[in-house]
N, C-alpha and C positions, 0 to 999 in steps of 0.2 A: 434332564434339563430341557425345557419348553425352548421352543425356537422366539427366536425376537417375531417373525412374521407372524405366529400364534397370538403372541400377545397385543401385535395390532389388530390382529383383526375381532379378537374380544372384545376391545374397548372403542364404545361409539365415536371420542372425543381424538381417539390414533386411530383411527380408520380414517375423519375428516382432515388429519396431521400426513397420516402416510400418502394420500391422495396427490395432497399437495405438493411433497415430497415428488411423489414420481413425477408429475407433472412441471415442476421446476427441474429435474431432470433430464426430462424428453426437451425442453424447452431450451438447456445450456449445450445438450452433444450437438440437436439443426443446429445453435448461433456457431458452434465452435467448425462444422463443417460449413458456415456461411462466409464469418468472418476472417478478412484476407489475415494470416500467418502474423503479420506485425503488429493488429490488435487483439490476436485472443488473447495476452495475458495481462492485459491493460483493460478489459470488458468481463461481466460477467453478466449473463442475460438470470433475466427476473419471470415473473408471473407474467399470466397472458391475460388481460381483463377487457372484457370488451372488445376482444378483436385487435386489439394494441398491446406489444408485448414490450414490456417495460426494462431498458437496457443500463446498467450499471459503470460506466466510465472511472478509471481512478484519476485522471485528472483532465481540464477545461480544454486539453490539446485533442484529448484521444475524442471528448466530446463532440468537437467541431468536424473531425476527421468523418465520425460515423455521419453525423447530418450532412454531411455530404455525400454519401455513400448511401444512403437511405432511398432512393428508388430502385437500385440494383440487387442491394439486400434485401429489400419486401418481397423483391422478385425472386430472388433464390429460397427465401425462407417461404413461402408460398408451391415452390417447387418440390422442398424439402419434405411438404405437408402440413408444413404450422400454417393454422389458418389466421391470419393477421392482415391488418387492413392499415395498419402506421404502428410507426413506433416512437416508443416515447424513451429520450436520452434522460439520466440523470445524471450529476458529478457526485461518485461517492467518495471523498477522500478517507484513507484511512490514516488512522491514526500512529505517529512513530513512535518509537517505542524509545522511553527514558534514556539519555545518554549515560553512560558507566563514568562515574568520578574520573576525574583527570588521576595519572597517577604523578606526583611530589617526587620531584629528580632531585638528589641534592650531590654538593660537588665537596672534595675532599678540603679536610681543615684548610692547609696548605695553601688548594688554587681559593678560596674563601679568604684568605689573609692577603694576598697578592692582587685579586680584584679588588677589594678594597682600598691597596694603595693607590693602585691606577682611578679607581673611583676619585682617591682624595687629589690627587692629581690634575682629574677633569670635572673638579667639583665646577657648577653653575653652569655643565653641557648635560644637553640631552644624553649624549653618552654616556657619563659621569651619572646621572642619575637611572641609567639603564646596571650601568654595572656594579650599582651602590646595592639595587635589590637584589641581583644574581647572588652577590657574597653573602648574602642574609642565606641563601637555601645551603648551607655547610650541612655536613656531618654530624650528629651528638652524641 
């Protein structure tokens, strides 16, 4: 079995893929030994185009935090050996993930007959109509 790095370097179009690859690599270990402890896992640094290396924010807080922090980190990443001359913040929010179906609690015959009365009791109260629909989720 051929190794994975054989097969990039066969192909013109994974050689241009793998490049990049490393180079947003070297570029994510400098920000992670740059940035202070409380935003690496809120940042992930991007591609370096133009001498501006383009930083990933997951949300408008963490954003604000690095533009502030941005002459002292040009400075370290500069130190680090990334050759960068500004950086460029985006917000990349991501996206949540589908909440799971509520799960349907229902309550025994019994306390379902008994709320009910109490329901018909404090008919025409907010109460009354709270406890009119509890006695509907019964048993079947």
């Amino acid at each position: 079995m051929r190794r994975i790095s054989a097969l990039f370097r066969e192909n013109a179009e994974l050689v241009v893929l793998s490049g990049q690859a490393d180079s947003l690599s070297v570029s994510q270990k400098i920000w992670n030994a740059t940035v202070p402890d409380s935003l690496k896992k809120y940042t992930q640094a991007g591609s370096v185009k133009h001498r501006r290396l383009t930083v990933y924010a997951s949300n408008g807080a963490v954003a604000a935090k690095i533009k502030l922090l941005l002459p002292s980190l040009l400075t370290k990443l500069q130190k680090q050996g990334l050759e960068v001359t500004s950086i460029r913040v985006e917000v990349q929010v991501h996206s949540s993930r589908p909440k799971a179906p509520g799960i349907q609690r229902c309550i025994s015959p019994q306390a379902s007959s008994r709320l009910a009365q109490m329901a018909e009791q404090l008919e025409g109260t907010a109460l009354g109509e709270v406890l009119s629909r509890l006695s509907s989720r019964s048993q079947k």
